[in-house]
C-alpha positions as CSV (number, residue, x, y, z in Angstrom):
1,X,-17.2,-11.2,-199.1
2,X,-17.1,-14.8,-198.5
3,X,-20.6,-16.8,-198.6
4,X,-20.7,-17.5,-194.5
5,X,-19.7,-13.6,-194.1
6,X,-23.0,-12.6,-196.5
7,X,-25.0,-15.0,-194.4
8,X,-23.8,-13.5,-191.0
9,X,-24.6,-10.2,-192.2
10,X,-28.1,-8.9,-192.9
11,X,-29.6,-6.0,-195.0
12,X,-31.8,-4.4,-192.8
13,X,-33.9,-0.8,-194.0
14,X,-30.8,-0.7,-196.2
15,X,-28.3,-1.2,-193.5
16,X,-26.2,-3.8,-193.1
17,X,-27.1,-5.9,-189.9
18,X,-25.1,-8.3,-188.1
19,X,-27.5,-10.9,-186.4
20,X,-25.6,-11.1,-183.1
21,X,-26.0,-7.6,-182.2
22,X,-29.8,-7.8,-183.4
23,X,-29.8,-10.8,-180.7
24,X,-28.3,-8.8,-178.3
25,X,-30.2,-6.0,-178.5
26,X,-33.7,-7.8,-178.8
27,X,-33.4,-10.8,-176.7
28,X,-33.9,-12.0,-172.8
29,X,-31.1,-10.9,-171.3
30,X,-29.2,-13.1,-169.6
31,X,-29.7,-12.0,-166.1
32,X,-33.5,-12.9,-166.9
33,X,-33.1,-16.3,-168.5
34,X,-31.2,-17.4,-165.2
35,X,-33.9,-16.1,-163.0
36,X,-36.3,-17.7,-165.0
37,X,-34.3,-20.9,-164.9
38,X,-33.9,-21.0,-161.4
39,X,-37.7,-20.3,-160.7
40,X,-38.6,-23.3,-162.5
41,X,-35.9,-25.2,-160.8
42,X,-37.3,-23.9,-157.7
43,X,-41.0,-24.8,-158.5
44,X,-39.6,-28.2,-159.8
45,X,-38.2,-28.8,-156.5
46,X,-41.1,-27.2,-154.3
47,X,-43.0,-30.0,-156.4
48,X,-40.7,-32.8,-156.0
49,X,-41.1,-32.2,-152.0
50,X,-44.6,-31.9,-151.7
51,X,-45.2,-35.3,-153.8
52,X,-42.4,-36.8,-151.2
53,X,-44.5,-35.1,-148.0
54,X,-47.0,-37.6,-147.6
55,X,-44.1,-40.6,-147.6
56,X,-42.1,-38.4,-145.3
57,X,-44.9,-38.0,-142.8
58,X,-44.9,-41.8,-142.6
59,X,-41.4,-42.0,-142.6
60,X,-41.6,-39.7,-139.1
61,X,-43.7,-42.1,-137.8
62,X,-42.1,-44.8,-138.1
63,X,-38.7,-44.1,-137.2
64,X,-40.7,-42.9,-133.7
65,X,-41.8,-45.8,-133.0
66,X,-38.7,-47.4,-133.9
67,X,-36.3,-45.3,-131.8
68,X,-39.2,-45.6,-129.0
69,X,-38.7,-49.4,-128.9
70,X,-35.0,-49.5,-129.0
71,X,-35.0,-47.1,-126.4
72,X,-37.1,-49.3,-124.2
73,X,-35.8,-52.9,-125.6
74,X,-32.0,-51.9,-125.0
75,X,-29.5,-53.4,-126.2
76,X,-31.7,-56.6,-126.9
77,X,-33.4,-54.3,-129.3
78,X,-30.1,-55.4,-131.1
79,X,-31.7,-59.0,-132.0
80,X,-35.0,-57.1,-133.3
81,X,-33.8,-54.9,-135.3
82,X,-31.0,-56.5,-137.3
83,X,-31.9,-54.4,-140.8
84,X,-31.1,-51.0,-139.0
85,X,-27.8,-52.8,-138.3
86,X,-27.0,-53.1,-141.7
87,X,-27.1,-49.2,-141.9
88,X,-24.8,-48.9,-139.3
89,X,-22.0,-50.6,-139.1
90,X,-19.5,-51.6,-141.8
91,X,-16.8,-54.1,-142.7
92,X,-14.0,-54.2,-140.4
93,X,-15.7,-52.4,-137.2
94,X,-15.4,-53.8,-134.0
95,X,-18.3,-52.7,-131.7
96,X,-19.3,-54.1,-128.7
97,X,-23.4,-54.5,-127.8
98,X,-23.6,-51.7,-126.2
99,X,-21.5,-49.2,-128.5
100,X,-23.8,-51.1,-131.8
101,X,-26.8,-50.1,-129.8
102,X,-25.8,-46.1,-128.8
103,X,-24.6,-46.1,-132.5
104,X,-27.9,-47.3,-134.0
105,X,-30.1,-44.5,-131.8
106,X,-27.7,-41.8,-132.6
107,X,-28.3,-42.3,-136.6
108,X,-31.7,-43.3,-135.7
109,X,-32.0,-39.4,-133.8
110,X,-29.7,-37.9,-136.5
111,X,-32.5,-39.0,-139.4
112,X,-35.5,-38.3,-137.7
113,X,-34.4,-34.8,-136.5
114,X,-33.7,-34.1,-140.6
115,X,-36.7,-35.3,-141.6
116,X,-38.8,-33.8,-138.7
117,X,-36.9,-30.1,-139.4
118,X,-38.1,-31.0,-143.5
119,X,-41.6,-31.9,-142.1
120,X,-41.9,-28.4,-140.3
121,X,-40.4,-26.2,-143.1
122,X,-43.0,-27.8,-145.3
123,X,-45.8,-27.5,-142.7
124,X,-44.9,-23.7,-142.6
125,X,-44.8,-23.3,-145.7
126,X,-48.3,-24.7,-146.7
127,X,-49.8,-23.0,-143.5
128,X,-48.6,-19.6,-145.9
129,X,-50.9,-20.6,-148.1
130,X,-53.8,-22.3,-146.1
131,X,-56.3,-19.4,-146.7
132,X,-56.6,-19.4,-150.9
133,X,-59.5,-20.9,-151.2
134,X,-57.4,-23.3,-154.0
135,X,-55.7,-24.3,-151.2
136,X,-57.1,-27.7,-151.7
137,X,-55.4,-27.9,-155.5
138,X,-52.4,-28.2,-153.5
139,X,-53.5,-30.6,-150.7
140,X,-55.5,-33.0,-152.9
141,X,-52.6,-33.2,-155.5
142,X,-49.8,-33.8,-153.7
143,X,-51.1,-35.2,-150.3
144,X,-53.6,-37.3,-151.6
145,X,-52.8,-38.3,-155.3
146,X,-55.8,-37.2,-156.5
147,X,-56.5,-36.0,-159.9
148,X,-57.3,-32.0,-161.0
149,X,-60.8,-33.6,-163.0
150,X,-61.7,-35.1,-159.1
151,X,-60.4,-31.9,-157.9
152,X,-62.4,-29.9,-159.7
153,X,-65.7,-31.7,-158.7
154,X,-64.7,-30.7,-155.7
155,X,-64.1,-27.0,-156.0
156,X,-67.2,-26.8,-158.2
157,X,-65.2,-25.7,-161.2
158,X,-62.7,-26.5,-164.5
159,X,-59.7,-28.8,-164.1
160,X,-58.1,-26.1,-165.9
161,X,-58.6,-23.2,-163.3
162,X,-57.2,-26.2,-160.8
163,X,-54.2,-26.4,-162.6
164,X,-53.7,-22.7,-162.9
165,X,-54.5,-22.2,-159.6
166,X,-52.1,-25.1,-157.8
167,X,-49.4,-23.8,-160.5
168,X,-49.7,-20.2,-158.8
169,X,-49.8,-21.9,-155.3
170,X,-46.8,-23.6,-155.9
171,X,-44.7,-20.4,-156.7
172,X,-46.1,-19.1,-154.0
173,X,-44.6,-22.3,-152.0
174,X,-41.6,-21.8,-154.0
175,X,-40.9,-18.0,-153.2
176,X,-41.3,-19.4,-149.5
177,X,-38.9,-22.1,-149.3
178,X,-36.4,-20.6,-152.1
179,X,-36.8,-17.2,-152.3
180,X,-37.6,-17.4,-156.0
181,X,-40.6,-18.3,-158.3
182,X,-42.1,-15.6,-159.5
183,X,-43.6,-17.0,-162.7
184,X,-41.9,-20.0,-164.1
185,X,-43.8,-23.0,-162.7
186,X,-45.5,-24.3,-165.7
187,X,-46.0,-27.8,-165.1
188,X,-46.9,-30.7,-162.9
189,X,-45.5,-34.0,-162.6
């Protein structure tokens, strides 16, 4: 035998053993390591969105008021509102006021109906969980930037049940929104 062939093989209980099979015989299966993979990608995203909820919320807001006034302004809203121009229109169209202005509100209704339909699916989703008493883990962390030690002063106990406890939460969240997260959400931004 060659010296990469003896070191491929293995003496095991006086059997010769090849480490792949051991590998496959005593390892995740595959089928598990891609579950668990997209669990955590599925608790990394649940995260990602609840940090962008509270910026989103404002977000709604604004672009409210925003389509409220061009709505009421017209097309002298046009004048006002030359940044939102920039978003829409682009080298080499020819628009007149009035198509620049029906252009603007339709983007302006086409954003705010994606974020509003985001906004709701996370509303309903948090509402799943608005019973657990660690519900505030979740609120307090993500909606207000606070901290797990503030957190825990809070709840009257150790910023490590905090973190277990929003962890849990979140694949909870995550099951809602994705369909998966059984048990791989392990950290926190």
């Amino acid at each position: 035998m060659k010296q990469n062939e003896r070191t491929a093989v293995r003496m095991m209980d006086g059997r010769m053993v090849d480490p792949a099979m051991l590998l496959a015989q005593y390892s995740v299966p595959q089928q598990i390591a891609d579950r668990k993979k997209a669990e955590k990608a599925a608790c990394a995203e649940t995260e990602r969105r609840l940090y962008a909820l509270r910026a989103l919320r404002a977000r709604v807001e604004d672009a409210r008021e925003e389509l409220a006034e061009l709505e009421q302004l017209g097309v002298d809203a046009l004048k006002e509102h030359a940044s939102s121009l920039v978003r829409v229109l682009r080298p080499g169209m020819r628009l007149d006021p009035e198509e620049v202005h029906a252009l603007q509100l339709a983007t302006l209704r086409g954003r705010l109906a994606a974020d509003e339909r985001e906004l709701k699916r996370m509303n309903v989703a948090l509402s799943f969980i608005s019973d657990d008493p660690y519900y505030l883990a979740v609120e307090a962390r993500y909606l207000r930037g606070m901290g797990d030690g503030d957190i825990a002063e809070r709840l009257n106990c150790d910023p490590s049940t905090v973190r277990r406890n929003r962890m849990r939460l979140v694949r909870m969240l995550a099951l809602r929104l994705y369909g998966v997260g059984g048990g791989a959400c392990t950290h926190s931004f």
